[in-house]
C-alpha positions as CSV (number, residue, x, y, z in Angstrom):
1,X,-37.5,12.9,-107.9
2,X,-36.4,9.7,-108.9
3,X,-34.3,8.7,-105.9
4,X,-34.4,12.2,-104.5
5,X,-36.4,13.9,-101.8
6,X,-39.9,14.4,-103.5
7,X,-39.9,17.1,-101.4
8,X,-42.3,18.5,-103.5
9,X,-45.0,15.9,-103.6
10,X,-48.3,14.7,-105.6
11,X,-46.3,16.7,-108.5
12,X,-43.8,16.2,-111.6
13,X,-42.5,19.1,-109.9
14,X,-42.0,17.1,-107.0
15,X,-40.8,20.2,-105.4
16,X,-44.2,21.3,-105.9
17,X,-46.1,18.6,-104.8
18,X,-46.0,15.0,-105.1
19,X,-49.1,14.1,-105.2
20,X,-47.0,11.0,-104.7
21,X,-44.8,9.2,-102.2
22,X,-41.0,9.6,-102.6
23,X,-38.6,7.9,-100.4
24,X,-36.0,9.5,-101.2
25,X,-38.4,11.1,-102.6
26,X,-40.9,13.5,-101.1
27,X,-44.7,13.0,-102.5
28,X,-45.4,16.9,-103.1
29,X,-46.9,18.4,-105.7
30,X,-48.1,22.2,-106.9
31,X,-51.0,20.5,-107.3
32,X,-52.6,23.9,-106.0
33,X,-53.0,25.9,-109.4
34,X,-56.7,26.5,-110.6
35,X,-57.3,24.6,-113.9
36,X,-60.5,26.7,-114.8
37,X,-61.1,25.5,-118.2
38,X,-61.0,21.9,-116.7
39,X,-63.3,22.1,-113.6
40,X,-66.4,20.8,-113.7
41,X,-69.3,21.6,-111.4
42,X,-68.5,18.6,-108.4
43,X,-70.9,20.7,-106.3
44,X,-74.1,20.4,-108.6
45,X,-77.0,19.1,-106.5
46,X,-77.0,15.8,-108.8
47,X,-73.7,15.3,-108.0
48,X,-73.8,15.5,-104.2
49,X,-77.1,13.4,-103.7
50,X,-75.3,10.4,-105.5
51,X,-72.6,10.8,-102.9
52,X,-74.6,10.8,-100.1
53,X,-76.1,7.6,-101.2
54,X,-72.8,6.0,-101.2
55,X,-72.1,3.6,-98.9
56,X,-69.7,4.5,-96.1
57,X,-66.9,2.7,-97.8
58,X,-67.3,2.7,-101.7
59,X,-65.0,0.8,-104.2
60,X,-64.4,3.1,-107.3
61,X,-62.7,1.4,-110.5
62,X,-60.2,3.1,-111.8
63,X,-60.3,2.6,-115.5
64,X,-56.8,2.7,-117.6
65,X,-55.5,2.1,-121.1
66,X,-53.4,-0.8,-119.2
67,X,-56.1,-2.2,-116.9
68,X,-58.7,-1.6,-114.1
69,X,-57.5,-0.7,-110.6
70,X,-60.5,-1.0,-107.9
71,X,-59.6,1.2,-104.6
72,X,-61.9,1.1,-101.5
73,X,-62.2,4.4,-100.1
74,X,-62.3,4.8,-96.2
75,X,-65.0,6.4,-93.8
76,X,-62.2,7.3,-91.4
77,X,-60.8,9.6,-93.6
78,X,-64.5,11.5,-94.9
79,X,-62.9,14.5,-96.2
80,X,-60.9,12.6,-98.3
81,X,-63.6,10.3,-99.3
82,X,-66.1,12.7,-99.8
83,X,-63.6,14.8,-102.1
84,X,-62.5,12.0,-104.8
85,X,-66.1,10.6,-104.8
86,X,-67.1,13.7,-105.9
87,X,-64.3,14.2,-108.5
88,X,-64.9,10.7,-109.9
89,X,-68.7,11.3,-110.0
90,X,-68.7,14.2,-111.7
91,X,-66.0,12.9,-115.0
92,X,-62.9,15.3,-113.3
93,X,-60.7,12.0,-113.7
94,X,-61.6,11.2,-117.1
95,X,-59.1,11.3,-120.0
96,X,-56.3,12.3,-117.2
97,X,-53.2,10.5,-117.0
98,X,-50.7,9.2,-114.8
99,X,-47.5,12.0,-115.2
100,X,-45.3,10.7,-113.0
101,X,-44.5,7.1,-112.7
102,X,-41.4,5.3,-110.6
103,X,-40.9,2.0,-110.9
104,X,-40.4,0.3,-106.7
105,X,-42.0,3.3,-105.5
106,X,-45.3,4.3,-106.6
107,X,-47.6,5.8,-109.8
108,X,-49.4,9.6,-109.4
109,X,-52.2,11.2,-111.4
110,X,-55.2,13.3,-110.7
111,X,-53.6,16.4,-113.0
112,X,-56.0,18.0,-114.9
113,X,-53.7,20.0,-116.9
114,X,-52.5,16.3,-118.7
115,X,-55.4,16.4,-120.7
116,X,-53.6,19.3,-122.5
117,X,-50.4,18.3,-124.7
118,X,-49.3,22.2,-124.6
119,X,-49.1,21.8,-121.3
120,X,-46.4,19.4,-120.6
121,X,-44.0,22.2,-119.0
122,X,-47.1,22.3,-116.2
123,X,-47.7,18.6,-115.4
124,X,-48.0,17.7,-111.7
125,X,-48.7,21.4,-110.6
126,X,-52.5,21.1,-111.8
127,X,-55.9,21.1,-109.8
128,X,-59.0,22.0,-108.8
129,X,-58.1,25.1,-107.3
130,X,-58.2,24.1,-103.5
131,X,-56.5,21.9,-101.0
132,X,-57.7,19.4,-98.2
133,X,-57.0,19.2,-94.7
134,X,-54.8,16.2,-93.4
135,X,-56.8,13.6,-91.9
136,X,-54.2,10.9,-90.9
137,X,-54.9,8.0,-89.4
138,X,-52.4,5.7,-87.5
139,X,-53.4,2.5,-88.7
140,X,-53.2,3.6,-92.7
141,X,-49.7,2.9,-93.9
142,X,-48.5,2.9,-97.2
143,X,-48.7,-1.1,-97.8
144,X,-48.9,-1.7,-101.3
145,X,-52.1,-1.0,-103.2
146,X,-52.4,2.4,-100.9
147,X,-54.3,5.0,-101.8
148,X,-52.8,8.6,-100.8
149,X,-53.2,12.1,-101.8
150,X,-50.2,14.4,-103.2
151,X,-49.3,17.7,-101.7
152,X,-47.2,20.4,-101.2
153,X,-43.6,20.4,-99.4
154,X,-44.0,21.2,-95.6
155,X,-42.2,24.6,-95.9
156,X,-45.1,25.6,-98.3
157,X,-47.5,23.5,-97.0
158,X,-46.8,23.2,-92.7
159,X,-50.6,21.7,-92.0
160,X,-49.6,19.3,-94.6
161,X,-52.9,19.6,-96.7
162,X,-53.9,17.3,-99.3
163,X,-54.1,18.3,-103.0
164,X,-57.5,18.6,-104.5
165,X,-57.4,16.1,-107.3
166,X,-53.7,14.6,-107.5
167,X,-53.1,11.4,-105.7
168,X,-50.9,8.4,-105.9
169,X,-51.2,4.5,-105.4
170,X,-48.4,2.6,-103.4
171,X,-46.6,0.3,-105.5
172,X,-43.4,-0.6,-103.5
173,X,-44.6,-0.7,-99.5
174,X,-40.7,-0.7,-98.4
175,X,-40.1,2.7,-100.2
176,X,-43.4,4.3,-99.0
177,X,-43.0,3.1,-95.4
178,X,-41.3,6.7,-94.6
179,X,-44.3,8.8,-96.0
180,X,-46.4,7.1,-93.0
181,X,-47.7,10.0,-90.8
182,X,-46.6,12.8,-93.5
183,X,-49.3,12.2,-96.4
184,X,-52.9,11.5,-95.8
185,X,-54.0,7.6,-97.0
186,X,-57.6,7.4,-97.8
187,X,-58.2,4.2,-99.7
188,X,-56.5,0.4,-100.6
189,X,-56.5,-1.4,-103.8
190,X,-59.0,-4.4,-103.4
191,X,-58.3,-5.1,-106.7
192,X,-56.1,-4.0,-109.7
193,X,-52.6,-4.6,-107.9
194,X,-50.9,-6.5,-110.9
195,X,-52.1,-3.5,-112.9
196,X,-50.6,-1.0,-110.4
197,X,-46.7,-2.8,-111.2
198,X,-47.6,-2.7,-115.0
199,X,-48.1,0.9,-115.1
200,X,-45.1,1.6,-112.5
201,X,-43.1,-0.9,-115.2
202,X,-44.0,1.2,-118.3
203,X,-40.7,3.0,-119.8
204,X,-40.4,6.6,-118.5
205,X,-38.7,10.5,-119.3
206,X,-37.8,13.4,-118.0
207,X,-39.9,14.1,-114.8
208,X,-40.7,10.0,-114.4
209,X,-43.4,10.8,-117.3
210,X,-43.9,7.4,-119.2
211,X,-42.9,7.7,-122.9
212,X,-46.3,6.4,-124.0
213,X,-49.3,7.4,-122.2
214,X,-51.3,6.1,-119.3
215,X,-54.3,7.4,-119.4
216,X,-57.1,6.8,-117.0
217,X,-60.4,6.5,-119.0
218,X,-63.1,6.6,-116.5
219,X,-63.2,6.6,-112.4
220,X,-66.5,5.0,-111.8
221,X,-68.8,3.3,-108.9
222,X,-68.3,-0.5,-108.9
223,X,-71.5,-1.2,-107.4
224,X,-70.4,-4.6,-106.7
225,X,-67.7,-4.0,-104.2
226,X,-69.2,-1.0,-102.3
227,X,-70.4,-1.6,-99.5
């Protein structure tokens, strides 16, 4: 994708779904295959009755080998919300790691299949099995810091649905500016942006996957910031 149409979105596979923003590159990603062995139960009755608790706009840390990055998730955007709080919540994110990562543009994860070496071939086509319906909103852009879900390419994908799991934070706004309108943005970095450009600085392969990994440890609840 790297300085091509990521007309495949959230995904390595950009062709298959970025679950990221591409300029030139699309954000797509075939982020739509079940990862069975990897989902866990984000629908278990403990699960849900800690996310309605949260507040309408909760602050999740996203914990990395290479730093913390706190995103704010909006309550215009509920579906959205509702879906990564759960995801978070329920350990989905842990141990997964950022496959696709372009410097001046913007860093993806949310893959479950990257917990599995074996797997490499499959990278950015993972999920939960499910997809989410756009909810965009005119006055979320991709500024820097953004927070935006992956998907798959509009000839798959017309209604331009969301990926389950695989999103991707905004590192360059300039480059993003033309995914405004075409993926859904449900969240901002409140804090974490200097560890946003490390990771998108980190030396990368084939498919914009860095050399050494990025893994995210933990997605957690920073009580602190919710509110």
């Amino acid at each position: 994708m790297k300085r091509t149409a990521i007309a495949a979105m959230c995904c390595l596979a950009m062709a298959a779904m970025l679950s990221s923003c591409s300029g030139k590159k699309n954000s797509e990603e075939n982020v739509n295959t079940p990862v069975e062995e990897e989902v866990i139960d984000i629908n278990s009755p403990s699960v849900a009755e800690q996310v309605a608790q949260l507040p309408a706009e909760p602050v999740f840390d996203i914990v990395t080998n290479l730093g913390t990055i706190s995103v704010k998730l909006y309550s215009d955007t509920p579906k959205h919300r509702e879906n990564f709080a759960k995801l978070a919540l329920s350990g989905f994110y842990n141990n997964i790691l950022f496959h696709r990562v372009i410097n001046n543009f913007m860093i993806q994860a949310g893959d479950p299949y990257t917990k599995d070496e074996s797997k490499v071939a499959q990278y950015g086509t993972g999920g939960p099995g499910y997809q989410i319906p756009a909810e965009f909103v005119a006055e979320h852009k991709h500024i820097k810091g953004a927070l935006a879900a992956a998907r798959k390419g509009d000839s798959a994908n017309p209604l331009k649905e969301s990926s389950g799991s695989q999103f991707y934070l905004v590192q360059s706004e300039a480059a993003c500016a033309q995914l405004d309108g075409q993926y859904t943005v449900f969240g901002e970095t409140v804090e974490g942006i200097d560890v946003i450009d490390k990771i998108a600085a980190v030396e990368t392969g084939a498919r914009d996957l860095p050399i050494n990994k990025v893994i995210i440890k933990s997605v957690t609840l920073n009580e602190n910031l919710s509110k």
